[in-house]
Backbone as ProteinMPNN parsed JSONL, in Angstrom:
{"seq_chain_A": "XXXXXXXXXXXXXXXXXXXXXXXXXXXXXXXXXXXXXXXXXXXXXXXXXXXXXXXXXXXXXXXXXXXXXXXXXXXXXXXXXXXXXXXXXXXXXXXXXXXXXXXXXXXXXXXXXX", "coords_chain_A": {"N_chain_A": [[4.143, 1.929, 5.899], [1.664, 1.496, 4.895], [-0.223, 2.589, 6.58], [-0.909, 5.16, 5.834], [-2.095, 5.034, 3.35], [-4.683, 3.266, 3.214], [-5.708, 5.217, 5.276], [-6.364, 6.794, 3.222], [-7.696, 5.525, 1.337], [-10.365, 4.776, 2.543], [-10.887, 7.571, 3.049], [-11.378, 8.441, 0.786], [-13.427, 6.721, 0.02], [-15.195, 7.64, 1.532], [-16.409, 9.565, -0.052], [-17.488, 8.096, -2.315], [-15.013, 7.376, -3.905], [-13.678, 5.399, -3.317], [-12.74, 2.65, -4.56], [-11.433, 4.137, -6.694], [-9.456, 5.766, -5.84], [-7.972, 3.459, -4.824], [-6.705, 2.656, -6.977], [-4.967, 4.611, -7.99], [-3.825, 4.61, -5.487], [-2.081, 2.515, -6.037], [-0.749, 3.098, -8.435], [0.892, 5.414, -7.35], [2.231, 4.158, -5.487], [4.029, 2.316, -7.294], [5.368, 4.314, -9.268], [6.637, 6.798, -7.354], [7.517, 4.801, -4.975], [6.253, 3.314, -2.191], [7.13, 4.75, 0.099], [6.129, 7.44, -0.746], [3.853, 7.858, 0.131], [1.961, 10.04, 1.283], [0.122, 12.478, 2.785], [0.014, 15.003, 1.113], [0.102, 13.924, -1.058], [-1.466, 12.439, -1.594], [-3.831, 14.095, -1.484], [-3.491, 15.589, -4.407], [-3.765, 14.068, -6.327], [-6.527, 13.252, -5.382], [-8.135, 15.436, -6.01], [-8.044, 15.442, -8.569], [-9.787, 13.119, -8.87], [-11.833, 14.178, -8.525], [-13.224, 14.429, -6.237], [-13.968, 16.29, -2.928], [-11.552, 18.142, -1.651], [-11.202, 19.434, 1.018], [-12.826, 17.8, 2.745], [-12.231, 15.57, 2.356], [-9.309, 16.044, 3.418], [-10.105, 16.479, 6.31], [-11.11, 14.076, 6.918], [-8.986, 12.471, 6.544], [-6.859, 13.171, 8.332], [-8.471, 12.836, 10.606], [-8.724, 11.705, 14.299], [-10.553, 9.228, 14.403], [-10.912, 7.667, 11.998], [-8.066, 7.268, 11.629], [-7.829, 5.231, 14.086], [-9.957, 3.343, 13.129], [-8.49, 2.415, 10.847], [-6.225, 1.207, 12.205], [-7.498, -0.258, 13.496], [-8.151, -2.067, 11.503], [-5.641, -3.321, 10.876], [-4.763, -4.269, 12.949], [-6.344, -6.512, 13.198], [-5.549, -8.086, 11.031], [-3.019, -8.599, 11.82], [-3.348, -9.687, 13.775], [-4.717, -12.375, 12.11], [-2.212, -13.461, 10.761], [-1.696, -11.674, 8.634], [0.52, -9.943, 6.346], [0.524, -8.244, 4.386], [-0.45, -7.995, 1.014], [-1.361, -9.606, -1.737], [-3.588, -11.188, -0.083], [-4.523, -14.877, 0.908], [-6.508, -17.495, 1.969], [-7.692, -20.874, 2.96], [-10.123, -22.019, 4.123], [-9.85, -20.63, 6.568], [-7.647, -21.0, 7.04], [-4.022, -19.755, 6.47], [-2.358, -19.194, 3.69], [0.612, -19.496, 2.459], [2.28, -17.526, 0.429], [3.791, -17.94, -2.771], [6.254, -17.535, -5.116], [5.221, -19.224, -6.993], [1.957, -19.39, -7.254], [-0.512, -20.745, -7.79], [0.061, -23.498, -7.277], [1.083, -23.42, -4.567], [-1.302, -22.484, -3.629], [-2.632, -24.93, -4.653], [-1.63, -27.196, -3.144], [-2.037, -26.623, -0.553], [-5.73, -26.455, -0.825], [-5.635, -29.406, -1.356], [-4.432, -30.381, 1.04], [-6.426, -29.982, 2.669], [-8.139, -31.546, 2.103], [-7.327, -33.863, 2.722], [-5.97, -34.894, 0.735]], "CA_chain_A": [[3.718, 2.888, 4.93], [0.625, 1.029, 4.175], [-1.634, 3.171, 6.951], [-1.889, 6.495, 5.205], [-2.549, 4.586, 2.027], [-5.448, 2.736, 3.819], [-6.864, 6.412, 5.285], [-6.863, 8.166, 1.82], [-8.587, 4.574, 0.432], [-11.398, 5.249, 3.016], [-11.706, 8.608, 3.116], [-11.656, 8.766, -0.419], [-14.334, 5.943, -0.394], [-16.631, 7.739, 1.991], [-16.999, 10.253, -1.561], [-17.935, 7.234, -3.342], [-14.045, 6.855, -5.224], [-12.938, 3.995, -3.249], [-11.794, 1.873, -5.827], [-10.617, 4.474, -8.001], [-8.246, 5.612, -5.098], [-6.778, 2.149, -4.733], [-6.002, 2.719, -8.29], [-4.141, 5.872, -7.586], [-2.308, 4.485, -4.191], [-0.82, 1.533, -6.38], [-0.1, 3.942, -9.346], [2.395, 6.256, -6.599], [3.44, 2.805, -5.518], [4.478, 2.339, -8.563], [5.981, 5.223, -9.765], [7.211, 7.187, -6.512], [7.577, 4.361, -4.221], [5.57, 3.468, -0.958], [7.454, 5.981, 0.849], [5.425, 8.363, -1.409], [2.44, 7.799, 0.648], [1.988, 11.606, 1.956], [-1.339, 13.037, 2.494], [0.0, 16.248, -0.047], [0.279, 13.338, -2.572], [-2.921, 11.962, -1.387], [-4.766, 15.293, -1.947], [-3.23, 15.708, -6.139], [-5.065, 12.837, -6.343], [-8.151, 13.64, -4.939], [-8.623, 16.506, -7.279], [-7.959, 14.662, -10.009], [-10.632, 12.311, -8.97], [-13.34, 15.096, -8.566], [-13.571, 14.579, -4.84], [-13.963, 17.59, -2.236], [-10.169, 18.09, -1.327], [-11.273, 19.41, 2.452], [-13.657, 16.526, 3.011], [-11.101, 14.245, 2.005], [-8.377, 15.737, 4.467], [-10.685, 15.936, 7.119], [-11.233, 12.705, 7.525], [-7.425, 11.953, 6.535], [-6.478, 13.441, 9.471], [-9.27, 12.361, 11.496], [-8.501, 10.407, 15.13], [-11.842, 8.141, 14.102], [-10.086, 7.4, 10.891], [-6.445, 6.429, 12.05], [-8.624, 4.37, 15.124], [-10.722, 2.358, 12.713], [-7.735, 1.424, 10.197], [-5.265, 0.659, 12.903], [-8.478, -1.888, 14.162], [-8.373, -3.252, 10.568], [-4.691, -3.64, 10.609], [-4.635, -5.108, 14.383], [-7.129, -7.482, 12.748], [-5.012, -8.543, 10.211], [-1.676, -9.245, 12.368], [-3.776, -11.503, 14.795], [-4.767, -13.31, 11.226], [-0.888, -13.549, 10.567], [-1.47, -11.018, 7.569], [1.421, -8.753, 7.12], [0.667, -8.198, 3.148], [-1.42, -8.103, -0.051], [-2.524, -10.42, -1.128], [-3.721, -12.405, 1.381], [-5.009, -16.04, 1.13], [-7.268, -18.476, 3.07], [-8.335, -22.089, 3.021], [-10.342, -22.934, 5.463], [-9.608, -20.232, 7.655], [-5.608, -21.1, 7.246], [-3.457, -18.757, 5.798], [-2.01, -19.742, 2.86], [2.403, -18.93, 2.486], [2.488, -17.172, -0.696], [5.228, -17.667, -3.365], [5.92, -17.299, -6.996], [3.801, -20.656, -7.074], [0.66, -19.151, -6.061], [-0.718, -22.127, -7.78], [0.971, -24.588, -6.552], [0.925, -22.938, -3.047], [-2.955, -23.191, -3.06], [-3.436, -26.878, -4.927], [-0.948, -27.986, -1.754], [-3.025, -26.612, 1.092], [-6.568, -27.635, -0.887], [-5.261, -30.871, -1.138], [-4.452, -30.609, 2.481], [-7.48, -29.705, 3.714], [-8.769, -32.594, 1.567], [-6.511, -35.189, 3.036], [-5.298, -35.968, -0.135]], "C_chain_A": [[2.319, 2.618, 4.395], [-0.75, 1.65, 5.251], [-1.764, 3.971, 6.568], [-2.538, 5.77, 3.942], [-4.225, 3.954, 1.884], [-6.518, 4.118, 4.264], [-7.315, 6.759, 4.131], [-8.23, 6.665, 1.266], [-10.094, 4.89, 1.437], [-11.803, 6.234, 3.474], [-12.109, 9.142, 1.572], [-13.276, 7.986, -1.001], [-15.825, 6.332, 0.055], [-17.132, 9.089, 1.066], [-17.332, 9.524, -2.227], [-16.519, 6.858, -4.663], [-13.162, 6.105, -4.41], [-11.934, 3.782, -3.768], [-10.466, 2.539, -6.547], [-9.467, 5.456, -6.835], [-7.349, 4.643, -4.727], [-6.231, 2.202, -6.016], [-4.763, 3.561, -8.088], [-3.076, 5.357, -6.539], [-1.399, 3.282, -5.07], [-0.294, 2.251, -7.75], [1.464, 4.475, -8.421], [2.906, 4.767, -6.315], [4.289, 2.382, -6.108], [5.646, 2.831, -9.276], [6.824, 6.223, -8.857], [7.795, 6.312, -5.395], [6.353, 4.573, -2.761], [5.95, 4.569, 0.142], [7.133, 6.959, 0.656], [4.311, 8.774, -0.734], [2.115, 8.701, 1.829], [0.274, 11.716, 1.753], [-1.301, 14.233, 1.546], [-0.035, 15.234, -1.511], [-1.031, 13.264, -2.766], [-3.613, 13.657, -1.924], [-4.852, 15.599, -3.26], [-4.177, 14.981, -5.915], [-6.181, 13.209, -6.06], [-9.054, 14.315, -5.802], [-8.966, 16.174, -8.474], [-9.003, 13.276, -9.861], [-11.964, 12.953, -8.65], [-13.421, 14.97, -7.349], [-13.12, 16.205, -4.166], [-12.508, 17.177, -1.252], [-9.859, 18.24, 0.435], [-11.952, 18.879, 3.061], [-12.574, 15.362, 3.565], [-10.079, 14.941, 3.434], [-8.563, 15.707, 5.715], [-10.609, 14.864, 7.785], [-9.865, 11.817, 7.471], [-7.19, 12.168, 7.989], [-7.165, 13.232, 10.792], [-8.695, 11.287, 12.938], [-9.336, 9.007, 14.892], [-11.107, 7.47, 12.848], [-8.73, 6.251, 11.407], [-6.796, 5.599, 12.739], [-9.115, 3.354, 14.126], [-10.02, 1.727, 11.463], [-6.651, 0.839, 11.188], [-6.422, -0.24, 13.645], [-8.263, -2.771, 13.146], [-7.127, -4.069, 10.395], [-3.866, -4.653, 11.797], [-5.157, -6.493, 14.437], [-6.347, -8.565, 12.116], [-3.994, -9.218, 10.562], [-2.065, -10.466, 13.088], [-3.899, -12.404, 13.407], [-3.65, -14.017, 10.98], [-1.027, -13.283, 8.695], [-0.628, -10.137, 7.167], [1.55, -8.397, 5.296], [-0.286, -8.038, 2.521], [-0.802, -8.756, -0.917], [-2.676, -11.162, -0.243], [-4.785, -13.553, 1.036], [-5.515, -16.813, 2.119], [-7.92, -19.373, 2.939], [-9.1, -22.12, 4.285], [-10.102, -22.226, 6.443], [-7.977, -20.025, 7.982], [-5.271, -20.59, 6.006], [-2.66, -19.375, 4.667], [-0.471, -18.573, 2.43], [2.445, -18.738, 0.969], [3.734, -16.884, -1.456], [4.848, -17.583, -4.931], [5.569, -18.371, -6.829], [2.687, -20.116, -6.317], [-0.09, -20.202, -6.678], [-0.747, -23.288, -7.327], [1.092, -24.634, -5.122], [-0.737, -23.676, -2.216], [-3.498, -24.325, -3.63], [-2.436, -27.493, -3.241], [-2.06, -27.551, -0.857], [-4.497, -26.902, 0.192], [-6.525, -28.933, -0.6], [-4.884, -31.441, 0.39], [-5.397, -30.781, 3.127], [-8.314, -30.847, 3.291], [-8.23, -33.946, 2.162], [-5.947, -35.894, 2.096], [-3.425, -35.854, -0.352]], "O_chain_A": [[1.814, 3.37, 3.562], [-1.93, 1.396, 5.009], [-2.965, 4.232, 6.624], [-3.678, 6.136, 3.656], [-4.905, 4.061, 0.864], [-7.68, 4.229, 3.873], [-8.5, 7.021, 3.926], [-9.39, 6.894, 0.923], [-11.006, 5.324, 0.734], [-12.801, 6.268, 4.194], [-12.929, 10.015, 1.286], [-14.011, 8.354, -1.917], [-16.931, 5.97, -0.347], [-18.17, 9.653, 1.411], [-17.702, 10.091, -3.254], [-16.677, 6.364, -5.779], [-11.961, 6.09, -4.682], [-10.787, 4.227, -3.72], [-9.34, 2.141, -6.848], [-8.466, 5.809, -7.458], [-6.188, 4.848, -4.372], [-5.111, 1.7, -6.117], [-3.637, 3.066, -8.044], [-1.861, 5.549, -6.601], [-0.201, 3.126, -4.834], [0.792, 1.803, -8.117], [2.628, 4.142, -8.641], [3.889, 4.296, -6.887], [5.352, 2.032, -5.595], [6.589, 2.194, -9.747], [7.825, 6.63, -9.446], [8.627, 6.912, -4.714], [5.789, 5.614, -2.423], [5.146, 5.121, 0.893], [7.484, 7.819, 1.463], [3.798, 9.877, -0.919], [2.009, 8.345, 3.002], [-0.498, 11.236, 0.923], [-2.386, 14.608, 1.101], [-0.156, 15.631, -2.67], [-1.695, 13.755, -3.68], [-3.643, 13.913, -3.128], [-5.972, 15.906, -3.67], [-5.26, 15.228, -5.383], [-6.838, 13.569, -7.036], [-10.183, 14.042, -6.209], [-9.896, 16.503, -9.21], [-8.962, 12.434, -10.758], [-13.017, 12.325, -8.536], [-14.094, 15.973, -7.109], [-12.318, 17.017, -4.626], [-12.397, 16.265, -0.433], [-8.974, 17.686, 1.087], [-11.971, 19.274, 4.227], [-12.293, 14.702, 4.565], [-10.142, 14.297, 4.481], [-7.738, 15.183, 6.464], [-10.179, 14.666, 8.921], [-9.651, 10.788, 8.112], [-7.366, 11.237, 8.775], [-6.614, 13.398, 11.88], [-8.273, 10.164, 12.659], [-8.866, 7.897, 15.145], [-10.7, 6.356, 13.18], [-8.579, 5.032, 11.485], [-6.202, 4.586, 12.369], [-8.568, 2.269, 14.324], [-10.546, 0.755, 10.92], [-6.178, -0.22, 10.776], [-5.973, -1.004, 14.499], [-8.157, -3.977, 13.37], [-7.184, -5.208, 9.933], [-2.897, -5.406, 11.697], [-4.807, -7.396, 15.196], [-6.394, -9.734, 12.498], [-3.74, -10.282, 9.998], [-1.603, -11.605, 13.143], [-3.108, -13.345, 13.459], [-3.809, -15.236, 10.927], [-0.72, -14.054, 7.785], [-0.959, -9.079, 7.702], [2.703, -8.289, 4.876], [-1.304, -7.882, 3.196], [0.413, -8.568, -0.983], [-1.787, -11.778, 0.346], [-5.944, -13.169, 0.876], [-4.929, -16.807, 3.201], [-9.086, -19.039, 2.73], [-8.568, -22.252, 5.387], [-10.049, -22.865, 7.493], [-7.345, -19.299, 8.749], [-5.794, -20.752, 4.903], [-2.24, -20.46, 5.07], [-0.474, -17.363, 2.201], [2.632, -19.727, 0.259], [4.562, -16.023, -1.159], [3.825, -17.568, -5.615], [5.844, -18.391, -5.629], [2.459, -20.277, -5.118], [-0.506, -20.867, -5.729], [-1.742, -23.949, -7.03], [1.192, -25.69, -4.498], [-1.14, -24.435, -1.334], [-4.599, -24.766, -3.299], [-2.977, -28.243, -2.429], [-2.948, -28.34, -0.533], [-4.709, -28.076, 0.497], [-7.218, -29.523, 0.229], [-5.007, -32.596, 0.796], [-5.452, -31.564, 4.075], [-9.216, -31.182, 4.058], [-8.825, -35.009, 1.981], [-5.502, -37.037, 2.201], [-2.832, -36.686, -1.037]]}, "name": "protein", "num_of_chains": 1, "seq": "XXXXXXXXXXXXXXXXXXXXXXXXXXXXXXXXXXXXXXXXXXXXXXXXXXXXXXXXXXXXXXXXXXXXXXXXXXXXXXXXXXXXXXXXXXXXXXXXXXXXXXXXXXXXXXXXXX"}
């Protein structure tokens, strides 16, 4: 559910509201669930962020689009990313738990030899 969420964030971004669409996709997250993550949701939104509504689905629906987040997301699996947030010492992925503290003083301290 996390590639339309990913189009609307960069087609919303190539209007300059980015950000303030990642706001919006973890709002429905939120409040409708990830299974929410429709391009008719995506579009409310849009409006409500002043962006051009047939710009925006344009490029939603775009093959160039779906192509260049399913590269970022092909990217991510070789990393062994399958989430947000995502951590990295050193290049090594860091196993995130309710100790995210504690998670990342262990692997510093790893990479330190101490």
């Amino acid at each position: 559910y996390s590639e339309p969420a990913a189009r609307a964030a960069v087609c919303a971004g190539e209007q300059g509201k980015g950000w303030d669409m990642v706001d919006q996709i973890w709002n429905i997250g939120s409040s409708l669930g990830p299974y929410a993550y429709e391009q008719e949701i995506f579009e409310g939104r849009v409006g409500d962020l002043g962006l051009d509504v047939d710009t925006f689905s344009d490029c939603f629906t775009s093959p160039d689009t779906a192509a260049d987040v399913q590269a970022v997301i092909d990217e991510a699996m070789e990393l062994g990313i399958n989430g947000v947030p995502a951590l990295f010492v050193n290049e090594k992925p860091v196993q995130l738990t309710e100790d995210v503290q504690g998670a990342l003083t262990r692997e510093i301290e790893a990479q330190l030899g101490q």
